[in-house]
N, C-alpha and C positions, 0 to 999 in steps of 0.2 A: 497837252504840253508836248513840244515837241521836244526831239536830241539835239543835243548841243553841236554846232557847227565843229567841223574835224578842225585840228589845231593846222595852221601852215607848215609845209615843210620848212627841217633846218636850215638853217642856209650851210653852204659848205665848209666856213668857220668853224662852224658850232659839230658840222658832224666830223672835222678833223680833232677836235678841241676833246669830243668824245673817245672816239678810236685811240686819241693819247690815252685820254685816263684810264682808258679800260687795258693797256696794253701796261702802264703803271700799276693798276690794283693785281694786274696778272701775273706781274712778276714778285711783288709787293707779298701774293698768295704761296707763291713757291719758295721762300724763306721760313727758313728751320729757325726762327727766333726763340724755342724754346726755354733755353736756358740763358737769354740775355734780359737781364731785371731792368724793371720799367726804367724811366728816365727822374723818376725822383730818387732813385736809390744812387745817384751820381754826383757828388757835389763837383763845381765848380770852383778852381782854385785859381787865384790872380800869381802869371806870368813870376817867376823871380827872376829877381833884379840884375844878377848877375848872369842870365842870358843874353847876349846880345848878338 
């Protein structure tokens, strides 16, 4: 049984598309979110009417 053939390189898309995410999880990492309660603990209230 032979190794499986190496995957092709990314094309330059996909290795920009990367370096984004990684620079978004990076920053994403360095937030003190401790003390902010999940997003079900938030209800959503409809706009009143007397804003305009």
């Amino acid at each position: 049984m032979s190794a499986p053939a190496p995957d092709p390189a990314p094309s330059p898309a996909a290795r920009q598309a990367a370096r984004h995410i990684h620079a978004v999880v990076s920053v994403l990492r360095e937030l003190d979110l401790g003390d902010t309660p999940p997003a079900a603990a938030y209800r959503a209230e409809e706009p009143s009417r007397d804003a305009r």
